[in-house]
C-alpha positions as CSV (number, residue, x, y, z in Angstrom):
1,X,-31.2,-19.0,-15.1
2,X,-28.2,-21.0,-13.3
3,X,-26.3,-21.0,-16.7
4,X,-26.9,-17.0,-17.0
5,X,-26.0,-16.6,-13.3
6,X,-22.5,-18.9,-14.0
7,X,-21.9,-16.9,-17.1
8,X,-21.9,-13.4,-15.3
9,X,-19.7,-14.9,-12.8
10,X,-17.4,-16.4,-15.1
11,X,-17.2,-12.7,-17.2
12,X,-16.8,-11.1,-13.7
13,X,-13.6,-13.2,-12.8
14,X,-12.1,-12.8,-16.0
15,X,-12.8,-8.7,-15.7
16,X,-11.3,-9.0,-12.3
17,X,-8.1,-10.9,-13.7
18,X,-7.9,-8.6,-16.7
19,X,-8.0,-5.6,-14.5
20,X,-5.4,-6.9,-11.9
21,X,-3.1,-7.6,-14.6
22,X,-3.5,-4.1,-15.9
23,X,-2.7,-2.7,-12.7
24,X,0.3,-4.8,-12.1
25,X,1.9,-3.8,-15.5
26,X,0.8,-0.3,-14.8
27,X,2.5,-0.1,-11.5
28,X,5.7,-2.1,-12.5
29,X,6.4,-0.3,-15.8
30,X,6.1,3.2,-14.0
31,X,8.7,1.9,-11.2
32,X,11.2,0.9,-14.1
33,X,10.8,4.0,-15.4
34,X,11.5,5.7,-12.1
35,X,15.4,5.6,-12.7
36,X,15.2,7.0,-16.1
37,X,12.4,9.9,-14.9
38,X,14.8,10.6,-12.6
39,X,18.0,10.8,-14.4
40,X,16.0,13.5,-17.1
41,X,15.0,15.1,-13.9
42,X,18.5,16.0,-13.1
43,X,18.0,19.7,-14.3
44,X,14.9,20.2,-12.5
45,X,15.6,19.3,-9.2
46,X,17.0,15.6,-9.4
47,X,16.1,13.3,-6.9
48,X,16.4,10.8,-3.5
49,X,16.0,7.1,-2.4
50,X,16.5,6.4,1.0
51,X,14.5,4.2,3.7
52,X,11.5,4.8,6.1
53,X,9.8,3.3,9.2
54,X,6.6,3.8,10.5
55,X,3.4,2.5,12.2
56,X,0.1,1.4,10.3
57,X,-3.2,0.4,11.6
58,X,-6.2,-0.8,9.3
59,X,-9.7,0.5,10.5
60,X,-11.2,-2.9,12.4
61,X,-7.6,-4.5,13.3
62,X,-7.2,-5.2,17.1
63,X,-4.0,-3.5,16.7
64,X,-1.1,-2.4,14.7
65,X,2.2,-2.7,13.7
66,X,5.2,-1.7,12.2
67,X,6.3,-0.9,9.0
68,X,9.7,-0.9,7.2
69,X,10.6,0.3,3.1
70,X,12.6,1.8,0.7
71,X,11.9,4.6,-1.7
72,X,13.2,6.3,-4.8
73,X,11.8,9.9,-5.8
74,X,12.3,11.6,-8.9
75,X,11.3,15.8,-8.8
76,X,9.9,16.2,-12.3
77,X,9.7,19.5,-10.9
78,X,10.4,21.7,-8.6
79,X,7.3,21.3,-7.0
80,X,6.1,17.8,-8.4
81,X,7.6,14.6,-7.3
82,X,6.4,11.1,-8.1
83,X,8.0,8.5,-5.5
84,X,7.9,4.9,-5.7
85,X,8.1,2.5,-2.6
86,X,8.2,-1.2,-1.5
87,X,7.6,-2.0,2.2
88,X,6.9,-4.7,4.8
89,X,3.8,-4.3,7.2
90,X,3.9,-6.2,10.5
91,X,0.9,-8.7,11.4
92,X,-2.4,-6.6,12.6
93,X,-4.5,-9.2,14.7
94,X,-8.3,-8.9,13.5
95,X,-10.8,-10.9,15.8
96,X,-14.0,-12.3,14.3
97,X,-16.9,-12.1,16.7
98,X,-19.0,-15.1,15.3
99,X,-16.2,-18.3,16.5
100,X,-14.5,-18.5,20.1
101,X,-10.8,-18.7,18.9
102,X,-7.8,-16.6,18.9
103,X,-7.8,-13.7,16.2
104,X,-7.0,-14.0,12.6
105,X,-3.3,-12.4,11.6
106,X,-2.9,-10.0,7.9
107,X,0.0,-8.8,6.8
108,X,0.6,-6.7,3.7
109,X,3.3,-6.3,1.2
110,X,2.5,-3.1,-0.9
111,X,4.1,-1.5,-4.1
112,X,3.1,1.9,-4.4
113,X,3.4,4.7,-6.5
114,X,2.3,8.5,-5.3
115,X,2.4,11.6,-6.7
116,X,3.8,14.3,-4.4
117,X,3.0,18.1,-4.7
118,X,5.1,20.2,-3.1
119,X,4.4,23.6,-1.7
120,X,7.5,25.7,-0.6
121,X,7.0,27.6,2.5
122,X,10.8,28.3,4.3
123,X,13.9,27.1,2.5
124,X,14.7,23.7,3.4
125,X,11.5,22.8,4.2
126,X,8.4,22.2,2.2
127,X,5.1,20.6,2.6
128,X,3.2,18.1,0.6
129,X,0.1,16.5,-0.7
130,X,0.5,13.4,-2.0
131,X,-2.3,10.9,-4.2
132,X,-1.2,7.6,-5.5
133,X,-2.0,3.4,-6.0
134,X,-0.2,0.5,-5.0
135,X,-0.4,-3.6,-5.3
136,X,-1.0,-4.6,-2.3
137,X,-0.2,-8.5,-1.7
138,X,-2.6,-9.5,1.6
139,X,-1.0,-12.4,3.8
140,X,-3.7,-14.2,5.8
141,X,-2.0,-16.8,8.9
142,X,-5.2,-18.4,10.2
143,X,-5.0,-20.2,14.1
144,X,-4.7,-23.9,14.3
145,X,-8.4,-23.5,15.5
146,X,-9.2,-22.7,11.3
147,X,-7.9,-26.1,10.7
148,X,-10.9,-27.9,11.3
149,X,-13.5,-25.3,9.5
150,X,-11.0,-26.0,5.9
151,X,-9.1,-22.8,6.3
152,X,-5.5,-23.1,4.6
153,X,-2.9,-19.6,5.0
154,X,-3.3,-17.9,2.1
155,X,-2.2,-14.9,-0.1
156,X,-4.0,-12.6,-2.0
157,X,-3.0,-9.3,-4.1
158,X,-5.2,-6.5,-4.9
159,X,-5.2,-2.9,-5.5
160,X,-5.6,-0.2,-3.3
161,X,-5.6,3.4,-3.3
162,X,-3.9,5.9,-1.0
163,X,-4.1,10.0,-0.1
164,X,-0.9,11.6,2.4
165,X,0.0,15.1,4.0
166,X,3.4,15.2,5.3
167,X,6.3,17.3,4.8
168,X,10.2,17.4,3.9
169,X,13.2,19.1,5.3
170,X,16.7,19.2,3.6
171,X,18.9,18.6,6.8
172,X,22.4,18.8,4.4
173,X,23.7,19.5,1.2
174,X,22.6,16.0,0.2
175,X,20.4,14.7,3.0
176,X,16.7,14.8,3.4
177,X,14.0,13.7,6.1
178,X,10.4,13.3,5.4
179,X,6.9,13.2,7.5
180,X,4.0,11.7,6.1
181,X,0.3,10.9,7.2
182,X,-1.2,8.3,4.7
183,X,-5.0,6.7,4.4
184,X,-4.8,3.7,2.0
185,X,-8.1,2.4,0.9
186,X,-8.0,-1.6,0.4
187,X,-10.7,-3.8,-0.5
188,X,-9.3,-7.5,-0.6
189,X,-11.3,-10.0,-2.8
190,X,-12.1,-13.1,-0.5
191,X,-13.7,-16.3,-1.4
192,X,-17.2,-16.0,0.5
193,X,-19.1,-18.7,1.9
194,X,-19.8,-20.0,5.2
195,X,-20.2,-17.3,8.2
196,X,-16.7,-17.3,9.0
197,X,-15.5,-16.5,5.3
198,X,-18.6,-13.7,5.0
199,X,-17.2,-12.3,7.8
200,X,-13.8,-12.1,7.0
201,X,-14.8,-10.8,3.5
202,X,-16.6,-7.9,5.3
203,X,-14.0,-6.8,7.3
204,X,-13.1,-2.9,7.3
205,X,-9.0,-3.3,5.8
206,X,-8.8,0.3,5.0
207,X,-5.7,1.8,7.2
208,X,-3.9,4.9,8.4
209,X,0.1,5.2,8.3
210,X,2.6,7.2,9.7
211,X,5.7,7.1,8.6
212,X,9.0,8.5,8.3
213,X,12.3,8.5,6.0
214,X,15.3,9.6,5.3
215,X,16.6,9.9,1.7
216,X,20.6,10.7,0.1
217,X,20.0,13.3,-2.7
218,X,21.1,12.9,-6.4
């Protein structure tokens, strides 16, 4: 029964390995291609890159924080865009109600890639829904406290999905703004064992973003 029970697990880890490799390769082959995509674009509407700022908050975090990134977009379309992005989220504090001790610190690293639709309404100006993934690397900075229970800082990468509504105005011949509202859903695999670890396992990391850009045209 125990050697049944080892041999699922064993099968699961290497699924789990398999499958994060797959969606590393995935994401980092479609970013190379994003400079080519958006050089074929050129007739169709070209393109941007550009920076953005905003604020994200994941769905039990005491609080939230910053964010900072660059982007590249290439229109494949006039109405379809496919934007990848690399950004820096600040530390969100998350306290855990079962030990007396100052509150464990995450912060993320995420590639993504989205698909952006966009639906002209005034010229200059056009709305968008936007779907996509990302690889999201998870920075855990446990208190001094953690020491004692065999906690070590640690980093862990996983996938995670994301859905957006914003919307982007031309403000010059080659200079654009953007809006955007984004839910990510992120389900960090943690090592689970004692109370402390189950809880930390369990926690809600799902998170809302606002965030803003500007981008040069090509």
């Amino acid at each position: 029964m125990n050697t049944e029970k080892t041999h699922s697990s064993r099968k699961g880890q290497q699924q789990g390995i398999a499958k994060r490799w797959f969606l590393a390769a995935g994401t980092g082959l479609a970013m190379a291609s994003l400079p080519v995509a958006a050089h074929a674009a050129g007739a169709t509407g070209g393109g941007d890159y550009g920076i953005h700022v905003g604020y994200m908050k994941a769905a039990e975090a005491e609080d939230g924080d910053v964010l900072i990134g660059g982007h590249i977009e290439a229109r494949l379309a006039p109405a379809l865009g496919i934007q990848a992005a690399v950004d820096y989220n600040g530390s969100e504090t998350y306290p855990l109600a079962s030990v007396d001790s100052p509150a464990v610190e995450v912060r993320t690293i995420p590639v993504t890639l989205s698909a952006r639709l966009y639906l002209p309404v005034v010229s200059g100006f056009s709305p968008f829904l936007a779907a996509g993934g990302g690889w999201y690397n998870v920075v855990y900075d446990f208190p001094q406290q953690f020491e004692a229970l065999g906690f070590d800082d640690e980093t862990v990468s996983t996938f995670g999905w994301h859905l957006g509504l914003g919307g982007k105005w031309r403000m010059a011949d080659r200079v654009s703004i953007y809006g955007e509202g984004r839910y990510t859903f992120l389900d960090p695999d943690k090592k689970l064992g004692d109370d402390v670890q189950q809880e930390i396992g369990e926690l809600d990391y799902d998170r809302s973003n606002i965030i803003a850009g500007l981008s040069l045209e090509f």
